[in-house]
C-alpha positions, 0 to 999 in steps of 0.5 A: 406976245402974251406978256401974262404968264400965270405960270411964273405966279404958281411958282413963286406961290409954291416956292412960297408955300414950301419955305412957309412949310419949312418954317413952321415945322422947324419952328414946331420940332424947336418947340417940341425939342424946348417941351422935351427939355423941360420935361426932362429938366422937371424929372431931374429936378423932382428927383433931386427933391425926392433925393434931398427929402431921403436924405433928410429923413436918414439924417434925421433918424441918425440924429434921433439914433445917436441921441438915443445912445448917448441917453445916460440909461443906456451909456450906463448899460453899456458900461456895465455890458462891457466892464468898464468901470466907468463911473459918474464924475464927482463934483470936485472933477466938474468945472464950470465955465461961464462962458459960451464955449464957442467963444471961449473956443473961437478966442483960443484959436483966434486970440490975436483977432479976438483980443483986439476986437471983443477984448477977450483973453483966453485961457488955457482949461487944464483938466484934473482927473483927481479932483485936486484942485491946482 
């Protein structure tokens, strides 16, 4: 009886040789999928950039627009194009607040928080458009 069959090596080599085949092509489409995904992952993420610098840009042309608007030459024109009658406040309609207004506004708002903590009262601002003082 021949106790070496040289057959039964073969197929446990092929067995062996198919499920490294297996693998190492799974472990290579995982790897191809992984490259994919951060590929699209980087596309993704220079277009939000691109996005976010449009979205910059617009902001800040808006912001150089409005501030051309509100230049006092232009407001003027424009008061004069549309016959409003608008004119510049005299002193006596101006009142001078020594205070940042944030804060003042926070105080209003928050008195109870503000008074106990920084100790600040708010007062009321009342607007005279004559002039007058009251």
């Amino acid at each position: 009886m021949n106790t070496r069959d040289t057959s039964a090596f073969a197929t446990q080599l092929f067995v062996s040789v198919l499920l490294m085949l297996g693998v190492g092509g799974g472990l290579g489409f995982s790897i191809v999928d992984l490259r994919q995904r951060i590929s699209v992952s980087a596309n993704n993420a220079r277009i939000l950039d691109q996005k976010t610098a449009e979205a910059g840009r617009r902001l800040a042309e808006l912001g150089g627009s409005v501030a051309a608007e509100q230049s006092p030459e232009v407001l003027q024109r424009r008061n004069q194009s549309l016959a409003l009658g608008l004119g510049l406040p005299r002193e006596a309609q101006v009142v001078r607040v020594g205070v940042s207004a944030g804060e003042r506004l926070a105080a209003k708002r928050n008195a109870e928080i503000f008074q106990s903590e920084h100790g600040l009262v708010s007062i009321p601002v009342h607007f005279n458009l004559g002039g007058a003082p009251r």
